[in-house]
C-alpha positions in Angstrom: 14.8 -12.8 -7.8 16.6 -15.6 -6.3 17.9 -16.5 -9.7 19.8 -13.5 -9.8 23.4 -14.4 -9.1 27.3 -13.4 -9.1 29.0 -12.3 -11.1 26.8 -8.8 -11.6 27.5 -7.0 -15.1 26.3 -4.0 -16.1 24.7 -4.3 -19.0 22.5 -0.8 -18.8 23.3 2.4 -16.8 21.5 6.0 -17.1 23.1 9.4 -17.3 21.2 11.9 -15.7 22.8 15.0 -16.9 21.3 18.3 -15.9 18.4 18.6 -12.9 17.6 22.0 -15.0 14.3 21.7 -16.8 11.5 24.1 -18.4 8.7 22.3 -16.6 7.6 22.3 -13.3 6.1 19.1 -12.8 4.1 18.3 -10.0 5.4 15.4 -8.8 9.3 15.5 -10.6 11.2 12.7 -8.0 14.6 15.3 -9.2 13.1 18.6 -8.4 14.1 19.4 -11.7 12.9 23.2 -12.8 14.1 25.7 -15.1 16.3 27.2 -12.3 17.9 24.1 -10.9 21.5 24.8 -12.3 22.9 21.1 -10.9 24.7 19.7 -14.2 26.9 17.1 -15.4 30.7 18.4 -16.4 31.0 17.1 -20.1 34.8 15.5 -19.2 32.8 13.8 -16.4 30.1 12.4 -18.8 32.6 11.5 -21.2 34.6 9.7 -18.9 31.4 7.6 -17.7 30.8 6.9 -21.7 34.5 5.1 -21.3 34.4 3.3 -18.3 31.0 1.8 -18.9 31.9 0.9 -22.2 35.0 -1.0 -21.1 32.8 -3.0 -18.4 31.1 -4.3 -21.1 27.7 -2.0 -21.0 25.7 -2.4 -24.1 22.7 0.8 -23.0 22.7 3.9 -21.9 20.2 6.2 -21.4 20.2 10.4 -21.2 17.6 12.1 -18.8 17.2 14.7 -16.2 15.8 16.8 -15.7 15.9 18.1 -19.5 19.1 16.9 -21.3 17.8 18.4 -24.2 18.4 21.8 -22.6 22.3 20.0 -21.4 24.8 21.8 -24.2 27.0 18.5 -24.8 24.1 16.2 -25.4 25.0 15.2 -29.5 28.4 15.2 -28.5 27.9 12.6 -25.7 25.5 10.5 -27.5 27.8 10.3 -31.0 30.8 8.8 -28.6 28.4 6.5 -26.9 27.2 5.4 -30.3 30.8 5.1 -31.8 31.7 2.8 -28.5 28.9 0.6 -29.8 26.2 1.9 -27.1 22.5 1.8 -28.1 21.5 5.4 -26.5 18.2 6.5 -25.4 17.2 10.1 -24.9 14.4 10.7 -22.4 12.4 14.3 -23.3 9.2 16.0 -22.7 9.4 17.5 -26.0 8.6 21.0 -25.0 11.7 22.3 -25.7 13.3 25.3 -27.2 14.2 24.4 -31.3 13.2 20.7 -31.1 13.4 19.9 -34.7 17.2 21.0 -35.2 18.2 19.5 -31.6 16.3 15.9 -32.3 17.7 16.0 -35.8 21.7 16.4 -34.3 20.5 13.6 -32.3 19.4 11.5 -35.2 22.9 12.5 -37.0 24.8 11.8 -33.8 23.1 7.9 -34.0 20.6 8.1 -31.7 17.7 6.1 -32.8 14.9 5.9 -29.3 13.3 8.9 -27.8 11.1 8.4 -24.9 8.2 11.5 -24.4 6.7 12.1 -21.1 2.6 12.5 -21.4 1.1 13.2 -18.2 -2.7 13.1 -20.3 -5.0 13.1 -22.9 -5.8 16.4 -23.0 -4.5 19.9 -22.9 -5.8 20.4 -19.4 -4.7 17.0 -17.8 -1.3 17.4 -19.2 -0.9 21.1 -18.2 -2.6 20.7 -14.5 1.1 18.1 -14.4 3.8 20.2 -15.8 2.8 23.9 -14.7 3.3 25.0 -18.3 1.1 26.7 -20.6 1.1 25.2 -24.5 3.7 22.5 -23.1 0.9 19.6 -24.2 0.9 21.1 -27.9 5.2 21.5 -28.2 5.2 17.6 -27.3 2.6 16.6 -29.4 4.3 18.4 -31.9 7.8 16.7 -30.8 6.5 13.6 -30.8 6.0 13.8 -34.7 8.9 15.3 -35.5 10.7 13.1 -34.2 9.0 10.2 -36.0 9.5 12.1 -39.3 12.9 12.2 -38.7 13.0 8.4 -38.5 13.7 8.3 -34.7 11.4 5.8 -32.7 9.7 7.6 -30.1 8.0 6.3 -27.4 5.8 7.7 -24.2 6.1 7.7 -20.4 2.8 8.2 -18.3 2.7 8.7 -14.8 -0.6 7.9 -13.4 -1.7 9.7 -10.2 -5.3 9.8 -8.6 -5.9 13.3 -10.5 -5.4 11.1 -14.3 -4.9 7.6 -14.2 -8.6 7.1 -16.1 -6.9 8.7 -19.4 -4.2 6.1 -20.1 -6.5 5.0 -22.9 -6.8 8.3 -24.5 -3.1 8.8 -24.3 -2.6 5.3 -25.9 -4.9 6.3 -28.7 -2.9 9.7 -29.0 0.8 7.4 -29.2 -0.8 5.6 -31.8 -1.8 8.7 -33.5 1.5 10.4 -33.4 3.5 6.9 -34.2 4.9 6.5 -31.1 5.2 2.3 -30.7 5.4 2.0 -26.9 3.5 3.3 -23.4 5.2 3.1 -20.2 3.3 3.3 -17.3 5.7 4.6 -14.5 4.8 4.4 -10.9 4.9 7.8 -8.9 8.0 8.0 -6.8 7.3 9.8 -3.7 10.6 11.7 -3.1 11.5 14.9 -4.2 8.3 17.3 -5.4 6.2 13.8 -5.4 7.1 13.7 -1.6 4.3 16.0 -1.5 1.9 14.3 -3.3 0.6 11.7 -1.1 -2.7 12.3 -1.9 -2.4 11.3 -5.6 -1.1 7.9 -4.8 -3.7 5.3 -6.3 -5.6 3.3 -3.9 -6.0 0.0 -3.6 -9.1 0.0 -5.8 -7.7 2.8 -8.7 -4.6 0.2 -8.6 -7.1 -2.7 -9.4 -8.8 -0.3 -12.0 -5.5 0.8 -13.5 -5.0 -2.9 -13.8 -7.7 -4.0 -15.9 -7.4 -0.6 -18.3 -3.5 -1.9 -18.8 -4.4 -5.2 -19.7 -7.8 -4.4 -22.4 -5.2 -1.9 -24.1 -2.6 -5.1 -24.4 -5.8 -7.0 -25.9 -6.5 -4.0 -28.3 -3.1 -4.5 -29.7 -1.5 -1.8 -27.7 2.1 -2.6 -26.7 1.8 -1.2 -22.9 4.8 -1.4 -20.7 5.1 -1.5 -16.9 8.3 -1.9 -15.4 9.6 -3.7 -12.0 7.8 -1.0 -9.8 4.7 -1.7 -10.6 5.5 -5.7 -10.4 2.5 -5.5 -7.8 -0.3 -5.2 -10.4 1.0 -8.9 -11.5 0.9 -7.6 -15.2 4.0 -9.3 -16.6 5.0 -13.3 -17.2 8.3 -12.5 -16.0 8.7 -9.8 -13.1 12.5 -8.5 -11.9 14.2 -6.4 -10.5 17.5 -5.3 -11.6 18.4 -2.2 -9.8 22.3 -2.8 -9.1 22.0 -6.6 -10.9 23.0 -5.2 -14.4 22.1 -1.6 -14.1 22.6 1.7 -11.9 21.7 5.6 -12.5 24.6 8.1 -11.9 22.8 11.7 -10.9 24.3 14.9 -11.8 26.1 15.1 -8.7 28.1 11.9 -10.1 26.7 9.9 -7.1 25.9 6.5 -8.0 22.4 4.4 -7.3 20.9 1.2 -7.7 17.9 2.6 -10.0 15.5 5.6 -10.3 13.8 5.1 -7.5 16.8 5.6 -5.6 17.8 8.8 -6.2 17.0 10.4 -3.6 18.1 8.1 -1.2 21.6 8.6 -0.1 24.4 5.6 0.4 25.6 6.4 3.5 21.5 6.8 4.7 21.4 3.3 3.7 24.6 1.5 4.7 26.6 3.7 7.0 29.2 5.2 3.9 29.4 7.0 1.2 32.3 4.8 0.1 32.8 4.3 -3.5 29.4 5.8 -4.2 30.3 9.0 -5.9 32.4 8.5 -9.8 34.2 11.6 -8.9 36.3 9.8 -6.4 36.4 6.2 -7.8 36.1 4.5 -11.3 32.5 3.4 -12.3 34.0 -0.4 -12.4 35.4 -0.2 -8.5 32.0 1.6 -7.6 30.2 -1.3 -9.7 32.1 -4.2 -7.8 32.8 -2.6 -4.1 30.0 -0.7 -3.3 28.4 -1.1 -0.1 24.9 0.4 -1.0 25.2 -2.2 -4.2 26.1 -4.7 -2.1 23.1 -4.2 0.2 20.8 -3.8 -2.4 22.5 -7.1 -4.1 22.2 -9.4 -1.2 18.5 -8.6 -0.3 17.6 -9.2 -4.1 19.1 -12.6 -3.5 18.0 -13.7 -0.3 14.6 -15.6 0.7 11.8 -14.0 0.7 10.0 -13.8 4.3 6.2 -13.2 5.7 3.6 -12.2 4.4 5.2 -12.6 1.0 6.8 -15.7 1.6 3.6 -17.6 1.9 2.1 -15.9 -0.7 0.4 -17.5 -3.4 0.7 -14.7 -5.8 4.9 -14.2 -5.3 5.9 -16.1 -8.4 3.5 -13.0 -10.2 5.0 -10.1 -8.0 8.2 -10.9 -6.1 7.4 -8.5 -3.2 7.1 -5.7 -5.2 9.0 -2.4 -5.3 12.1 -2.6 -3.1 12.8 1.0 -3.6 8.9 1.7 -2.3 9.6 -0.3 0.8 12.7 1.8 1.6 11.0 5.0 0.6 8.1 4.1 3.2 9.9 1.8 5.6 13.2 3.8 5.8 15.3 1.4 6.1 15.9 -2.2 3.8 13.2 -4.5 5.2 11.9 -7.2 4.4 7.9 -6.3 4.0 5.5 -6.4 1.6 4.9 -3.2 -1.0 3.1 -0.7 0.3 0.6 -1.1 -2.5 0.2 -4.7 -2.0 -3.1 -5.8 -3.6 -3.0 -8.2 -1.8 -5.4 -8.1 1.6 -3.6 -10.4 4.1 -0.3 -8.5 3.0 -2.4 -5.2 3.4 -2.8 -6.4 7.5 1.0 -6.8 8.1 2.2 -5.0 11.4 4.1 -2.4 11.2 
């Protein structure tokens, strides 16, 4: 991560725009729930759409919550498309009239649509999102949107109660057309805060490990992102929150990724200052923030003990910083708290 370095673009941000959802997923980092009525104004998405375009952004991405349940959702993704934005729309699919909304989407010029699948079966899926039939509406979803030409792809969350059925729910991906499988590590903040128990040990990790890698031999394009750069899956791990990227919540406050969210600015450095979009312009939040700042110089500093020595950094970089905060409280220099790694595992505390 040392090879990050000034100057810092943004090249990808994400819009979360309503925390209202018809799930009730166990371990949703937003609390998101179908009476959570914290929304984005659609002046102040609009305006986003503008300023992140003039920085020079090229992505964005719509989630929540459910944005599919957000009233100005086409209307947003048709001017982020017309100011030459690729736009991705995060969904569980089991939504009210799915086919007509996906289908504005499609007309509005939105091409990606990203499924969360919490399991292979009915059951597994349910036992996640509190909601009877909701496995079936996203199976369902998931092939409309497909027909419709969109490209959908899935998100899976493993926990301790399911991470054994990522192979089924590759197979069921590859059944419904969906090209991609994210696996997304479980954030413990929000509703996950109280999920401690379904964190993977050390030995699920090293299971969940060897299942993502025989799916990648079977041909199965399986994604894990800088989170999970622990498991030493990927050639070239990152990190990029607040590098080229940042997630602006509901609330229009401003953090360095997902894993963030629920970790306040002024918990972190002291201020609040040019943190929330309400009060500043996404570019002076981009370039002055403190909580940027703080997460931009630790991503580009050395690396100290246990990792430092570690002959395995070049395959992890430390891991999660976002993890380390969340069970640190505070930016520290440690390990992750999944570390596979046993000397890291015997750091003091």
């Amino acid at each position: 991560m040392q090879a990050h370095q000034a100057p810092f673009l943004l090249k990808e941000f994400k819009v979360e725009v309503t925390y209202r959802c018809d799930l009730n997923c166990v371990h949703c980092s937003s609390d998101a729930r179908p009476s959570n009525t914290l929304q984005m104004s659609r002046s102040d998405c609009l305006r986003i759409l503008e300023q992140a375009s003039r920085m020079g952004a090229q992505e964005v991405a719509f989630s929540g919550g459910e944005p599919l349940t957000w009233p100005h959702l086409a209307e947003a993704a048709a001017a982020a498309v017309q100011r030459g934005l690729r736009v991705t729309v995060y969904t569980s699919g089991s939504v009210a009239e799915f086919p007509a909304k996906a289908d504005e989407l499609r007309r509005a010029g939105v091409d990606r649509l990203v499924f969360s699948v919490f399991g292979g079966t009915r059951a597994s899926h349910e036992r996640v999102t509190r909601v009877a039939g909701s496995f079936e509406r996203t199976r369902a979803s998931i092939g409309t949107a497909k027909t419709l030409g969109l490209s959908p792809e899935i998100h899976f969350v493993p926990m301790s109660t399911n991470y054994r059925e990522l192979p089924e729910v590759a197979s069921m991906a590859r059944e419904c057309g969906a090209s991609t499988i994210s696996v997304l590590r479980l954030v413990p903040q929000g509703r996950g805060a109280l999920l401690q128990g379904r964190i993977l040990s050390r030995l699920q990790n090293l299971e969940l490990r060897r299942m993502i890698l025989a799916l990648r031999k079977k041909g199965f394009e399986v994604r894990t992102g800088s989170p999970y750069n622990f498991l030493m899956v990927n050639e070239n791990p990152g990190c990029w929150a607040a590098i080229d990227r940042v997630v602006i919540g509901p609330d229009m406050r401003l953090y360095p990724c997902d894993a963030f969210k629920r970790i306040e600015s002024d918990q972190m450095v002291g201020t609040a200052e040019f943190s929330d979009v309400r009060t500043s312009r996404l570019d002076e939040c981009w370039q002055k923030s403190p909580y940027l700042q703080a997460i931009r110089t630790f991503l580009t500093s050395d690396f100290e003990a246990p990792c430092a020595s570690c002959r395995a950094l070049g395959r992890c970089l430390s891991g999660c910083l976002a993890q380390k905060v969340i069970a640190e409280g505070y930016l520290r220099k440690v390990a992750d708290p999944d570390c596979l790694s046993p000397v890291a595992q015997g750091q003091s505390t």
